[in-house]
N, C-alpha and C positions, 0 to 999 in steps of 0.2 A: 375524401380519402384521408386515413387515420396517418398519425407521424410514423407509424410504424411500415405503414405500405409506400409512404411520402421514399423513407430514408432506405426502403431494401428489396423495393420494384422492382429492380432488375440486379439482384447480388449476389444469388447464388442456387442453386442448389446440384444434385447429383446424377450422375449418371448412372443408367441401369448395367445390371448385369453382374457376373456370380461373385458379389463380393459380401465380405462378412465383417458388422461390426464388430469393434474393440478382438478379433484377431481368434476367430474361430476356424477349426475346422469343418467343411462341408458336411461330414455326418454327424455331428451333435447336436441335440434338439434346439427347437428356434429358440430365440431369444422372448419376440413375444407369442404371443396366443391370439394376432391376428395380421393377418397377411399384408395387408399396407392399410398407409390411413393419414390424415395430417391434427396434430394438436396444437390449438393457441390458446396464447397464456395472457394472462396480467402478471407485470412483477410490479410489487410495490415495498415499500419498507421503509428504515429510518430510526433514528433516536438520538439521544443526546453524547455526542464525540467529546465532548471538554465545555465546561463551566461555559454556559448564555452561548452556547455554538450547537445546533443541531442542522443535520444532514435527515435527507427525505430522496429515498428512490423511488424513481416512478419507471415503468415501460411497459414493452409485449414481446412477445416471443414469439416461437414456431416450430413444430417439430414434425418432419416428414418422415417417414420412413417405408421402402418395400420389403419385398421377401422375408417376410416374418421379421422384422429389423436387422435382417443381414446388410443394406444398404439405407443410413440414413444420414440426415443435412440437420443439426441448430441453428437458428438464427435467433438474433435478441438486439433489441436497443432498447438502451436505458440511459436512464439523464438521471445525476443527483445533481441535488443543491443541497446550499448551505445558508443557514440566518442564523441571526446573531450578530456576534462579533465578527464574522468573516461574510462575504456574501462572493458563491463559486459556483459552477455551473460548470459539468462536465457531460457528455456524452459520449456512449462506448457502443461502439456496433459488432458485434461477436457473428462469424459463421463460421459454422467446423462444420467440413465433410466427413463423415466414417465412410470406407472404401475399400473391403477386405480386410488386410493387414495396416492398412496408411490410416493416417490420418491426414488432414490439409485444414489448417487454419489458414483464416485470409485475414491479412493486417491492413487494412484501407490506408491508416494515416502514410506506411512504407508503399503502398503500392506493391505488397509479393505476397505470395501464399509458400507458407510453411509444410512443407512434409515433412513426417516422420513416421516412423515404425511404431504401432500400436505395441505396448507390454506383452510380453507373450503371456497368454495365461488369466487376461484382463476380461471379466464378462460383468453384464450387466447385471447380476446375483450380487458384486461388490459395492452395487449402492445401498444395498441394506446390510451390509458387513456391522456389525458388532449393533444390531438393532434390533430389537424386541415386538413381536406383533402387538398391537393395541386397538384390533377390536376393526371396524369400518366406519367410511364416511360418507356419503351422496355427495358428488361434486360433477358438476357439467355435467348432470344427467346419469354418472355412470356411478356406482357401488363401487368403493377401492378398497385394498385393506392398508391400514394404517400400522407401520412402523417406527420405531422414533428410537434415542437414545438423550443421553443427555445434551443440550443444544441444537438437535436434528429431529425433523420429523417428516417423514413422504409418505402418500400415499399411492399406491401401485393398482391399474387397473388390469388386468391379465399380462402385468408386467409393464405395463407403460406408466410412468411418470405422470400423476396429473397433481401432486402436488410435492412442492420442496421447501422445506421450512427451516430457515437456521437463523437462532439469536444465542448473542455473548453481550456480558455486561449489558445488555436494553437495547443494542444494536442486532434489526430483527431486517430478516429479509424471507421476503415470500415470490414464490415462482407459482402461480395457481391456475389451471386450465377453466378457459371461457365455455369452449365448446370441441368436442373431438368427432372427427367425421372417418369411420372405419369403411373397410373393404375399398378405398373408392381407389382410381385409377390416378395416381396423382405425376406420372408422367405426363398428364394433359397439364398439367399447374407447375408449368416446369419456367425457372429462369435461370441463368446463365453463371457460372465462376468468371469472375471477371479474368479478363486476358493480360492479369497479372506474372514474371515469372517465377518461376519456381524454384524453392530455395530448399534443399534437402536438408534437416537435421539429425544429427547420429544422436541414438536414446542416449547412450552414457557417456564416452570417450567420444572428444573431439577437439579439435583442433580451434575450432571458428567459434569467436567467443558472440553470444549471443547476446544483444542489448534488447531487454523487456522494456516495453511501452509502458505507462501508468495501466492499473488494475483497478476494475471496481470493487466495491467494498466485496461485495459478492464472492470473488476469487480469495481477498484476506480472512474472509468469514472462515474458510473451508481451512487455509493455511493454520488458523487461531485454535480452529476447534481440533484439529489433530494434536495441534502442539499440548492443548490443557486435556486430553481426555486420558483419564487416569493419575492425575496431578489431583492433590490434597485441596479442598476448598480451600480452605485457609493460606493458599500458597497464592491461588489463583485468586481470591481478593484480595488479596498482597499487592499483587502485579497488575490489577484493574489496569491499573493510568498509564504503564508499560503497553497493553493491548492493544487500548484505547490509540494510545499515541500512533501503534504499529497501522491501527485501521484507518486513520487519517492522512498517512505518509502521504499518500497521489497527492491531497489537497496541501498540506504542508508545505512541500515542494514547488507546487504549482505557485503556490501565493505569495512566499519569498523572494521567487524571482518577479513577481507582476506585483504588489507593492511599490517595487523601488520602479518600476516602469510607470506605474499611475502618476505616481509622486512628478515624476518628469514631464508627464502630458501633461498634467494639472500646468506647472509651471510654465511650459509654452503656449497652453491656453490662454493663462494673464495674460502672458508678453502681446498677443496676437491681437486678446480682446483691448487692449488699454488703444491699440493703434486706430484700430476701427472706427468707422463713424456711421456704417447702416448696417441696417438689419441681415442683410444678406451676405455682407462680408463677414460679420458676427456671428451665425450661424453654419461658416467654413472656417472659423478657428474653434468652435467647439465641435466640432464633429469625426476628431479621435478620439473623445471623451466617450466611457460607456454608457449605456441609456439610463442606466438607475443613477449615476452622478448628473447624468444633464436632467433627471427628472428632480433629484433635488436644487440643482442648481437653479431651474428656472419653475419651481413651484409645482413638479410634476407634468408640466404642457411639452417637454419631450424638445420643443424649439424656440428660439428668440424670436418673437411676433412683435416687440418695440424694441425699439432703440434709442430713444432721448437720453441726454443726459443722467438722467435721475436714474431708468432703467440701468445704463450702464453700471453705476456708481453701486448701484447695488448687487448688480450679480459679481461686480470685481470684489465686493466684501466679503459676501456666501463663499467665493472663489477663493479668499486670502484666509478664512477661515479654517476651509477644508486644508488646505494647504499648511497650515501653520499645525494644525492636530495631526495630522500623518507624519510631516517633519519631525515633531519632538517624539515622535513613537520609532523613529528608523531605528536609533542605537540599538533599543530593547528588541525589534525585529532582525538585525542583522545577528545578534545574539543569537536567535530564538533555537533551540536545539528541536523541536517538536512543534506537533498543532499545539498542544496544552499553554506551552510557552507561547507562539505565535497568536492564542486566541486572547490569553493575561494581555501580552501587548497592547492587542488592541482596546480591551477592555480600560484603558487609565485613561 
């Protein structure tokens, strides 16, 4: 079973009946040019965020939809890393229901799904808004035609999405369909919105201020490229390291605060291991450690298998090492205004 069926078995998808995506009315022509169908995806992508620091998306997707896509469910999980000077690992599980006029995002980490009113006037013709035909592609079996603009490229199969392509300054991300299975009945392939509850949001004016979760690059990609399209090149390699900075915020963030938390385990780790005298007690004071520090701590074998003296003496040295080079880097990280900054830190 792939990670992608592992992490969204049982997570969502839609219920039938006369509803219309992104907020159509019932007599305007369908959306696509086939009646239901389900498509999966690979996403992959990646490039260099700030000097000896590079990020790599990997995942898969899903896109179901019936009645001509008047009713359809995304689903997506992806994982980025990071090497180099920072080493982060995140993962993000996306499912959006389209449901007439609603939309419903389901937030896992909150446990609620989001509704809200779909824009009025919002149809699927606006993914190739300000985009240029460029010709066709064969992918997953099907002829698309290909659209692109500067930083954007999709290609559309009687209106479906089988691929999405977006890169700024060498950070590229690709959404690209494996295989698309039309006409089929995909009510049979149905799983469940979880029995999260429901949190209405008003599109403009509201009262209840909303706290956003971390976003994958993915989401700032889209953010980036509206902000620079129509800006002078010379403006927008001006501001590279500004962008740059902006696309790494989630990791930035994330690592500032877990930094000074490593820093702390490290140190209780000493204290725990100096006291010890077996193996097995030895390997329950290193085990809030995370695996890539206990894989270099103990030569990459992941666990304490000796304990003599000698053994000891030298993983407390490995251990006072690491300890001593993240220590003198705190100043320069509690400074750090940015990844760019936070990744220099690390790098002295």
């Amino acid at each position: 079973m792939s990670l992608f069926s592992k992490v969204l078995i049982a997570v969502c998808l839609f219920e039938i009946g006369g509803a219309s995506l992104l907020a159509k009315e019932s007599h305007v022509p369908e959306e696509y040019k086939v009646k239901s169908g389900v498509v999966v995806y690979s996403i992959s992508g990646g490039g260099v965020l700030a000097p000896e620091l590079n990020i790599t998306i990997a995942g898969e997707g899903k896109l179901r939809f019936q009645e001509w896509g008047k009713v359809a469910l995304i689903e997506e999980h992806t994982q980025e890393s990071t090497e180099g000077t920072l080493h982060d690992i995140q993962t993000f599980t996306k499912c959006v229901k389209y449901d007439k006029k609603q939309q419903f995002d389901i937030e896992y980490d909150k446990e609620i799904i989001l509704e809200r009113s779909t824009p009025k006037g919002r149809r699927f013709e606006d993914l190739k808004a300000g985009m240029l035909p460029h010709g066709e592609e064969s992918i997953a079996g099907r002829t698309c035609k290909v659209w692109a603009k500067e930083g954007m490229r999709i290609c559309l199969y009687k209106g479906i999405p089988l691929l999405i392509e977006k890169e700024i300054f060498g950070i590229v991300y690709e959404k690209k369909a494996l295989w698309i299975n039309e006409e089929v009945d995909v009510s049979t392939n149905q799983c469940t919105i979880p029995n999260f509850p429901i949190q209405k949001i008003a599109l403009f004016k509201t009262t209840i201020e909303q706290k956003r979760g971390p976003q994958e690059i993915s989401n700032y990609l889209n953010t980036l490229l509206d902000e620079v399209s129509g800006k002078e090149s010379l403006y927008i390699r001006k501001h590279k390291r500004y962008y740059l900075n902006r696309l790494g915020v989630h990791i930035f963030e994330r690592q500032k605060i877990q930094l000074p938390q490593i820093l702390e385990s490290m140190k209780r780790t000493r204290e725990c291991l100096q006291l010890v005298e077996d193996k097995v007690e030895a390997n329950e004071c290193i085990a809030p450690l995370s695996e890539r520090i206990k894989q270099n701590l103990l030569k990459e074998e992941g666990e304490i298998r000796h304990w003599n003296h000698k053994d000891k003496e030298e993983v407390l040295d490995r251990l006072d090492e690491k300890i001593t080079a993240l220590e003198s880097r705190m100043m320069c990280i509690r400074a750090s205004k940015n990844i760019t900054d936070l990744s220099g830190c690390m790098r002295k």
